[in-house]
C-alpha positions in Angstrom: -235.5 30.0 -39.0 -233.0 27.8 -40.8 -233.9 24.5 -40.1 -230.8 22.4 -37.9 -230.5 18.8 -39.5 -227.9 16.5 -39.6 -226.7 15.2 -43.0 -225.4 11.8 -43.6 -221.9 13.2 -43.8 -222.2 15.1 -40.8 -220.9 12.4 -38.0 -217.5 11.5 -40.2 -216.6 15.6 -40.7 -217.2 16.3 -36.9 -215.0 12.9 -35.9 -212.6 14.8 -38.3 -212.5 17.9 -37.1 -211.2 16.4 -33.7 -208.7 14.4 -35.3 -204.8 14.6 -33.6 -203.7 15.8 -37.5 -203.9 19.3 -38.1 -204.0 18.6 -41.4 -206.4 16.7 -41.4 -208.7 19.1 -39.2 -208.0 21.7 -41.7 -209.2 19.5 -44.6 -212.6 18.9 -42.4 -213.2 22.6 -41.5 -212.3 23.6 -45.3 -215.3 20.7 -46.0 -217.6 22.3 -43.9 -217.6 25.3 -45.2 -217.5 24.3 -49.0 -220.7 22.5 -47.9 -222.5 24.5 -45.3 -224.3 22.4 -42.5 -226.2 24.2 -39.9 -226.1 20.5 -38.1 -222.0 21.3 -37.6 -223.1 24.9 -35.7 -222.3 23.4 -32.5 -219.2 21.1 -33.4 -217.7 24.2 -35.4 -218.0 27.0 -32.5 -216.8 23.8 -29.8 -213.7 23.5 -31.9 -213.2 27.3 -32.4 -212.7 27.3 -28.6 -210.1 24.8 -28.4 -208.1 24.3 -31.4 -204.8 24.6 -31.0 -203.9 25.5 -34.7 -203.8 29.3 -36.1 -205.1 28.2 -39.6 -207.4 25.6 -38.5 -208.8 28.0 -36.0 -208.9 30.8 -39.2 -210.8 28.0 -41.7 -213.1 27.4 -38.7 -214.4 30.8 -38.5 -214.6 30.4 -42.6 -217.1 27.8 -42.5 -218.9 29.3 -39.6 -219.0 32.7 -42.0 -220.9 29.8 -44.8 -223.9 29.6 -42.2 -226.7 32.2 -42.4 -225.8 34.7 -39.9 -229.7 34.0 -38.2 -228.5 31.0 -37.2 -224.6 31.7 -36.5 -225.0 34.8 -34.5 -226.8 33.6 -31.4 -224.1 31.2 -31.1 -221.6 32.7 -31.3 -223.0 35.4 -29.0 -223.0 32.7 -26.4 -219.3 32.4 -26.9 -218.5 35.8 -25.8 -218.9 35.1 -22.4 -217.0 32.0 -22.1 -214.8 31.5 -19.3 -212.5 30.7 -22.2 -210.3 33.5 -23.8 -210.0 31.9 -26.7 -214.0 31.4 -27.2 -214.1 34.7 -26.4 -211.4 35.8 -28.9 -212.5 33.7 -31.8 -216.0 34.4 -31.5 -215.1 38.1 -31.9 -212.9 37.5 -34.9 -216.2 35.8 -36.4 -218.4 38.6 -35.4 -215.8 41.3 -37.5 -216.0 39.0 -40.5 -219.8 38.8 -40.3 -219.9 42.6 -39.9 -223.3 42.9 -38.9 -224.0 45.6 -36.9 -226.6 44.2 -35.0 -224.1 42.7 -32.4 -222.5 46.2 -31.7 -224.3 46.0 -28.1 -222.8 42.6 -27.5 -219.3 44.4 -27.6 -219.5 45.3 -23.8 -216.8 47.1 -21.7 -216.0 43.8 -20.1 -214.4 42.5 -23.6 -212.7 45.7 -23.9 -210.9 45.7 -21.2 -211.0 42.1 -21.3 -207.5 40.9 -18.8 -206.4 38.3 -21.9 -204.6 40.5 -24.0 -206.0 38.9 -27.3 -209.8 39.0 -26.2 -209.0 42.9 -25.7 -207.0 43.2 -29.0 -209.6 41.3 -31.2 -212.7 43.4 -29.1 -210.7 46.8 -30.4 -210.9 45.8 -33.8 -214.6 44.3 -34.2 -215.8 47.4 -32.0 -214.4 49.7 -34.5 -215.8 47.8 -37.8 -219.6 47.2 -35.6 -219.8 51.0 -33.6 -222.1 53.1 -35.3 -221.3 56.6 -36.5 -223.3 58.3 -33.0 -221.6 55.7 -30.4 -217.8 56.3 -31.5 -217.4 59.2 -29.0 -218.4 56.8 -26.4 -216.2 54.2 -27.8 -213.0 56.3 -27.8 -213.8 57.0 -24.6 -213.4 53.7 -23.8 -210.7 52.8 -25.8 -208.7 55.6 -24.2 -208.3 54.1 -21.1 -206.5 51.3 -22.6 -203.7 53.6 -23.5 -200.2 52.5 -22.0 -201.4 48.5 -21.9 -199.4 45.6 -22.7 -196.4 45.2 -24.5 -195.5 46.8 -28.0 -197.7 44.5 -30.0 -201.2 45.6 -27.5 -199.9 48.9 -27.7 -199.6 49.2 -31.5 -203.3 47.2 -32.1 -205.1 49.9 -29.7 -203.3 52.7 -31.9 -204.8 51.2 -35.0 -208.1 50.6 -33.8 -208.1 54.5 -32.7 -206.6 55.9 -35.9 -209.4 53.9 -37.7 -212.1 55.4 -35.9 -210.3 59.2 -37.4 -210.7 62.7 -36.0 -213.2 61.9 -33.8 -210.2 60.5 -31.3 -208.3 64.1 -30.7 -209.6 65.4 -28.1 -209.4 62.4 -26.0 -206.1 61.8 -27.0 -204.9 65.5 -26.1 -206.1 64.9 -22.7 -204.6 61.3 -22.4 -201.2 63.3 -23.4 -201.3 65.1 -20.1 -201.5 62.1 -18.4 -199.4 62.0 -14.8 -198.4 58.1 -16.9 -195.7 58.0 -18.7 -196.5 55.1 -20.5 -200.2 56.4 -21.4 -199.0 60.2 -22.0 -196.3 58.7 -24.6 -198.9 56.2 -26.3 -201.8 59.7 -26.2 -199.0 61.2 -28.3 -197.9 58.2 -30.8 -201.4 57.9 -31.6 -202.1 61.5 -32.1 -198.6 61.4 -34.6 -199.6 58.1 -36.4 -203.7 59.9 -37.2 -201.8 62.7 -39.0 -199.3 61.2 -40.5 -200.2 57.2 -41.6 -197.1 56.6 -42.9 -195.1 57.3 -40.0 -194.0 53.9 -38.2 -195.1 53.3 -34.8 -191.9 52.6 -33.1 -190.5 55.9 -34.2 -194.1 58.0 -33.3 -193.5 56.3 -29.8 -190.0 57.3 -29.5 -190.4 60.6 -30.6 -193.6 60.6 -28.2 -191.6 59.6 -25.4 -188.9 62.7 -26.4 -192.1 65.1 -25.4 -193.0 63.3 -22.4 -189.7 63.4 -21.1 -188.2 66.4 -22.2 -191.5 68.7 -22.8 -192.3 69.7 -26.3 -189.9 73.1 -26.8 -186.7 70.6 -25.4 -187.7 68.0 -27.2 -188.1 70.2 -30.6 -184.4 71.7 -30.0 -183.2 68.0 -28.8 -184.2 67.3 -32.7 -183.3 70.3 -34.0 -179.9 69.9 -32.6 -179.4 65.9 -34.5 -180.7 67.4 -37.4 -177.7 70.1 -37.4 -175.2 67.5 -36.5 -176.3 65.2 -39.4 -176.2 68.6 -41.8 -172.6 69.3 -40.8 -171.4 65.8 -40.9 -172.4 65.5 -44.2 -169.7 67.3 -46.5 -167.1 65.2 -44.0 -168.5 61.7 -45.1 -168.5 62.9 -48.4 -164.8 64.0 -48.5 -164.2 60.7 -46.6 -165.8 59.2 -50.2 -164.1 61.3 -52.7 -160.9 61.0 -50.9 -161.3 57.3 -51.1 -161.8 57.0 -55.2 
């Protein structure tokens, strides 16, 4: 047990880290953490909840990471059922710097499918880094029924957070293809094309999924066949356009 007391400088950086200048909140939280304080625990998971600043909020969770995890993880576990989403959310992203696997069980369906998009996009990604090798069939499982969610953004963190967790995903995803859904059949399939091919960009895995869902796969292959031909034939033209212009 790490011992929780207060140094001297501990009242001036917590009046800081409340200050109306980000800047100046920044320079506090960047202070903490070059001098860990276990007596700023409280005052640096308070402010994690709150502050309205991206990289404030990101050196926050720095100096939090500066604490021993023995005393920084029950804290932080506290956070994750806040009735805030963004407690919830930044004590997530803390847990998938810390990285210990301990807290797996703390990722619960609940955060998952948490309603605030960003709780459920930062649970996705600290379940994947935290699930150990016998729990990510269960987890995909979970994951799955996520597909079709939220706007492009969601829909592209959930296909990362699957493609991470590798082959183990396919099966699941070839069922969520078949889905009566639209919306989840075409995400099943984006995923599925992004696992087997990395460097293919989402926005053209999910158009060509959408080509399948719509058309079925043999239209769809012809319906691509068929551009492909076009863009064969209309290529000596351009390039009589070309020479004809020199």
């Amino acid at each position: 047990m790490v011992p929780i007391n207060p140094t001297p400088a501990t009242p001036h950086l917590a009046q800081a880290l409340h200050a109306a200048d980000s800047s100046v909140r920044l320079q506090a939280a960047l202070a903490v953490g070059t001098n860990p304080d276990p007596g700023l625990l409280e005052t640096l998971v308070e402010r994690c909840a709150v502050e309205p600043d991206f990289f404030v909020r990101d050196m926050l969770s720095w100096a939090l990471l500066r604490l021993p995890p023995q005393v920084t993880l029950p804290r932080i576990r506290r956070e994750l059922a806040s009735e805030r989403s963004q407690a919830r959310s930044q004590a997530l992203h803390t847990l998938s710097k810390i990285g210990d696997r301990s807290a797996w069980p703390w990722i619960t369906r609940e955060l998952l499918r948490d309603p605030d998009d960003e709780v459920a996009r930062t649970a996705w990604r600290v379940a994947v880094v935290l699930v150990p090798e016998e729990d990510k069939p269960g987890l995909v499982a979970e994951l799955v029924t996520q597909l079709g969610r939220g706007e492009r953004a969601v829909r592209l963190s959930l296909s990362r957070a699957l493609v991470d967790l590798g082959e183990v995903i396919e099966p699941a995803l070839a069922e969520a293809a078949t889905s009566p859904d639209p919306a989840v059949a075409a995400h099943a399939r984006a995923t599925g094309l992004l696992l087997h091919d990395p460097e293919a960009g989402f926005d053209a895995a999910l158009e060509e999924a959408r080509r399948v869902v719509l058309l079925g796969p043999e239209r769809a292959a012809a319906a691509a066949a068929a551009v492909a031909a076009k863009a064969v034939l209309t290529e000596p033209e351009a390039a009589g356009e070309e020479a004809a212009a020199c």
